[in-house]
C-alpha positions as CSV (number, residue, x, y, z in Angstrom):
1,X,-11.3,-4.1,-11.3
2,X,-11.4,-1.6,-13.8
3,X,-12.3,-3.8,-16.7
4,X,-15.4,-5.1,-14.6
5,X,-16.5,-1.5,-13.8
6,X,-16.1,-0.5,-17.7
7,X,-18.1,-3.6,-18.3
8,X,-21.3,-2.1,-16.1
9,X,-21.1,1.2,-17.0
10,X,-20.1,1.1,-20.6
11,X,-21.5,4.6,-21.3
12,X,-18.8,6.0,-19.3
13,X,-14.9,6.8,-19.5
14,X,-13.0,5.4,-16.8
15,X,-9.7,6.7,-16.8
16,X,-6.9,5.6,-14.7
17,X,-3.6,7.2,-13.5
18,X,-0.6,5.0,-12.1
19,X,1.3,6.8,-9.2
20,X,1.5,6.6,-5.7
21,X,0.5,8.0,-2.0
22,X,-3.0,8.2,-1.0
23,X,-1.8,11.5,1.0
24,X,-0.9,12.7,-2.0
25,X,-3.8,11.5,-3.8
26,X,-5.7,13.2,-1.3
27,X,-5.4,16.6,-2.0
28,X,-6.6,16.0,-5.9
29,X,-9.9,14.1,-4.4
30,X,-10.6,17.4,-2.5
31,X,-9.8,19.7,-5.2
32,X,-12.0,17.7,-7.6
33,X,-9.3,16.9,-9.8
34,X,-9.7,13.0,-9.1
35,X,-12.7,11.0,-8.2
36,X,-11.2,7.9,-6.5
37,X,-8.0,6.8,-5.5
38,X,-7.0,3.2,-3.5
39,X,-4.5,3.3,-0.5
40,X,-4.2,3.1,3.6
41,X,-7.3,5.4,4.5
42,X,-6.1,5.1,8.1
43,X,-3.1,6.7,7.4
44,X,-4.4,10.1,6.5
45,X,-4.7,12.8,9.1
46,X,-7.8,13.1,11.1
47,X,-8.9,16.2,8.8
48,X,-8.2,14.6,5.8
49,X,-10.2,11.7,6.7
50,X,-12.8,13.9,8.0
51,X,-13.4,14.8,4.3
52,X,-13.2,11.9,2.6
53,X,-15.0,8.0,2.5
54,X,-13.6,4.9,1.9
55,X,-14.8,1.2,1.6
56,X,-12.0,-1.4,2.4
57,X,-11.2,-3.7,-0.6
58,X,-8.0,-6.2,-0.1
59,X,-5.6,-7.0,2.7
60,X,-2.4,-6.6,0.4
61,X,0.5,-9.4,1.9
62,X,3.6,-7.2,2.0
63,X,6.8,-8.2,1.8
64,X,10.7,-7.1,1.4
65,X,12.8,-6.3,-1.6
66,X,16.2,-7.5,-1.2
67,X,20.1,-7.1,-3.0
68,X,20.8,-10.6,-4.5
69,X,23.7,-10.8,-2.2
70,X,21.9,-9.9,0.9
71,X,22.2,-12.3,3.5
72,X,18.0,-13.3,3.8
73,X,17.9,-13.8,-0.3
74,X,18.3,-17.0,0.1
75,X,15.1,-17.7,1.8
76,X,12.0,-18.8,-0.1
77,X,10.3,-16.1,2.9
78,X,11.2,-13.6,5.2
79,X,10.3,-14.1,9.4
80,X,9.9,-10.8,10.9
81,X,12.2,-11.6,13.3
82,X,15.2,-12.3,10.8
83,X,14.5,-8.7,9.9
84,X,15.9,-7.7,13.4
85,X,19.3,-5.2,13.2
86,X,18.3,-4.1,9.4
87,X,17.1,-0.5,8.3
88,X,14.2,-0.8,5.9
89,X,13.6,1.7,3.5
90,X,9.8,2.6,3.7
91,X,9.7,6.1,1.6
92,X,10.9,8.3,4.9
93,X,10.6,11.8,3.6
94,X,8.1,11.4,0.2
95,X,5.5,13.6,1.0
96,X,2.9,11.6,-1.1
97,X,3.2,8.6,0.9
98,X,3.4,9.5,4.7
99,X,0.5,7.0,5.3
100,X,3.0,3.7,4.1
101,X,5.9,5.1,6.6
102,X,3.6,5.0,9.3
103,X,2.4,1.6,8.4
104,X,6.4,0.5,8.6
105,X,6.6,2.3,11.6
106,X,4.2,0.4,13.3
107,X,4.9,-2.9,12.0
108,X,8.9,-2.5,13.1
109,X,8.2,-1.2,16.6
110,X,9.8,-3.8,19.2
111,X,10.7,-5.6,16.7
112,X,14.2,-3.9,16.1
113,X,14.0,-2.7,13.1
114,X,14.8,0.8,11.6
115,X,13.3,2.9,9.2
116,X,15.7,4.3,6.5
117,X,16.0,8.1,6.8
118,X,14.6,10.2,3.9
119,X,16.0,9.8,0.9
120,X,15.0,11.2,-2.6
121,X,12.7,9.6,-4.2
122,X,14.4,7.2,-6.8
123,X,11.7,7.2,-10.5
124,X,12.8,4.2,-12.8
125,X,14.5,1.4,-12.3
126,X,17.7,2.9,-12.8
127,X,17.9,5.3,-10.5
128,X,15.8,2.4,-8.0
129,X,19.2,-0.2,-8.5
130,X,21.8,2.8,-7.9
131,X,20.7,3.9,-4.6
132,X,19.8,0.1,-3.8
133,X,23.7,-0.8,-4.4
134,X,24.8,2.9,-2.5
135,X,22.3,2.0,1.0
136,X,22.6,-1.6,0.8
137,X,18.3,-1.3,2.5
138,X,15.9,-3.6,2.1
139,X,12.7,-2.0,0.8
140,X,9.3,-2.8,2.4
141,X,6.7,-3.5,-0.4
142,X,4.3,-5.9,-1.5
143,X,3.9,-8.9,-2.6
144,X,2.8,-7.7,-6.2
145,X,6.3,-5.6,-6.4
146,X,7.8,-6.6,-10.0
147,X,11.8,-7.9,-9.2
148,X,14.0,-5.1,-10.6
149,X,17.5,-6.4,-11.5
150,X,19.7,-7.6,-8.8
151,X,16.8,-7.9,-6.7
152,X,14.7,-10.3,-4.8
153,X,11.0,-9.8,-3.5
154,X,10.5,-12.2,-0.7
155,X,7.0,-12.3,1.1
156,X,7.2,-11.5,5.3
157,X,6.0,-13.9,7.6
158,X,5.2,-14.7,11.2
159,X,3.2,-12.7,11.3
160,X,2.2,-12.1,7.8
161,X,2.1,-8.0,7.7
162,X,-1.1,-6.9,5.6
163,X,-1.3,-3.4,3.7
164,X,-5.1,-2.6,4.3
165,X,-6.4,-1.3,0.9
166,X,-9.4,1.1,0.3
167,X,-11.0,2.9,-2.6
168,X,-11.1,6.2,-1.4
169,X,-13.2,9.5,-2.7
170,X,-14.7,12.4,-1.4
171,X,-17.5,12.9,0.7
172,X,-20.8,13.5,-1.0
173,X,-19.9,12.1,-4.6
174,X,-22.4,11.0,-6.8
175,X,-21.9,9.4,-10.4
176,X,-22.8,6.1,-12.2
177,X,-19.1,5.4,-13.6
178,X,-18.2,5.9,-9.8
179,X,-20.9,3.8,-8.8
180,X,-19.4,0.8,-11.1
181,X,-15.8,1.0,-9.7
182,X,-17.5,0.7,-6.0
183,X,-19.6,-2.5,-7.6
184,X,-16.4,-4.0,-9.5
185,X,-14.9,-3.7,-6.3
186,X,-17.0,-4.9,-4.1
187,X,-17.5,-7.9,-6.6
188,X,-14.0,-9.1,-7.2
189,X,-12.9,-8.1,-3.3
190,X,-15.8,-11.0,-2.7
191,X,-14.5,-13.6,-5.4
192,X,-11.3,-13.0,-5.4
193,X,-11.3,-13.6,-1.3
194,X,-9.3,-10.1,-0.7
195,X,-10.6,-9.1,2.3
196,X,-9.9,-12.9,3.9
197,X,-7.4,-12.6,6.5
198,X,-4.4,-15.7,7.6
199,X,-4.5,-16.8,10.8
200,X,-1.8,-14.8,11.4
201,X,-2.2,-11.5,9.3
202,X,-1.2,-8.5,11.4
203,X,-2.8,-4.9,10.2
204,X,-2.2,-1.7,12.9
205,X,-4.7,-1.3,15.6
206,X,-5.6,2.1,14.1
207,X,-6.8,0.4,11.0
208,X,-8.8,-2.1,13.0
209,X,-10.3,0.9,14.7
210,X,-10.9,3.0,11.3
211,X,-12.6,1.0,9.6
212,X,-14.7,-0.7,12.1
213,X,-16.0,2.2,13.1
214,X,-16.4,3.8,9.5
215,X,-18.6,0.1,8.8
């Protein structure tokens, strides 16, 4: 996406910064430290919202990161249901990324799974694998998470959970290298059919509600 906005607005740097949490991601759009950021707009508080716009971009297929030796590795893809009596780690206690707990929160409810309790947050893929081999929790994800050693990233199924994905900014922002990313967006969520939904893709009915009304 970034290479096609570069492309139409070749006058202008577009910089990007890998991290995560659209909460946190939030405050920096506000303070005018960022411009745009991509995550669960949904998920933000009311206020936050209230400050910020959004257009959707991809339903993200999410899916579970398991030991090697866990009992559901074997399977080429993970039923919901098989996920019943497990505690799923879903970044409980990162204060960046209160929007994706919620979004496990309400894909587990009735369904009997548990969220992990908070746990710090693990940074590299050392630190990942330790307190992976100390829990013994899956990890929710999506399907784009790279497989880290001893691990297994499986897709969930029936239904197929979807991440809802927007580009997010602040209210009132005008620019033409900002105008790009929106276009580049727009363009590839069209041809790249990100926004097209399986017959049985499940997203909260907050999100349904969000961005309905926002459109």
């Amino acid at each position: 996406m970034l290479l096609r906005a570069r492309e139409l607005a070749p006058e202008h740097e577009i910089m990007a910064r890998y991290e995560s949490g659209l909460t946190g991601a939030a405050a920096e759009l506000l303070a005018g430290r960022l411009d745009a950021s991509f995550g669960r707009y949904a998920g933000l508080e009311p206020a936050l919202r209230a400050r910020l716009d959004h257009q959707l971009v991809r339903y993200e297929p999410m899916a579970i990161v398991l030991p090697e030796d866990h009992r559901l590795a074997p399977l080429p893809a993970v039923p919901l249901a098989e996920l019943a009596g497990e505690t799923v780690y879903a970044g409980a206690g990162n204060p960046r990324t209160p929007e994706w707990t919620d979004l496990a929160r309400l894909l587990f409810a009735g369904r009997g799974i548990e969220v992990a309790p908070p746990a710090p947050l693990a940074v590299g893929v050392e630190e990942f694998e330790r307190l992976m081999a100390k829990t013994g929790h899956p990890v929710l994800a999506v399907i784009g998470f790279p497989a880290l050693p001893h691990t297994v990233v499986r897709p969930l199924v029936d239904p197929v959970p979807l991440s809802p994905v927007s580009l997010v900014w602040r209210k009132g922002l005008v620019h033409p290298a900002f105008d790009a990313v929106r276009r580049a967006a727009a363009e590839l969520a069209g041809m790249e059919g990100w926004l097209r939904r399986p017959e049985t893709g499940w997203i909260p009915a907050i999100d349904e509600t969000v961005n309905s009304v926002h459109h």
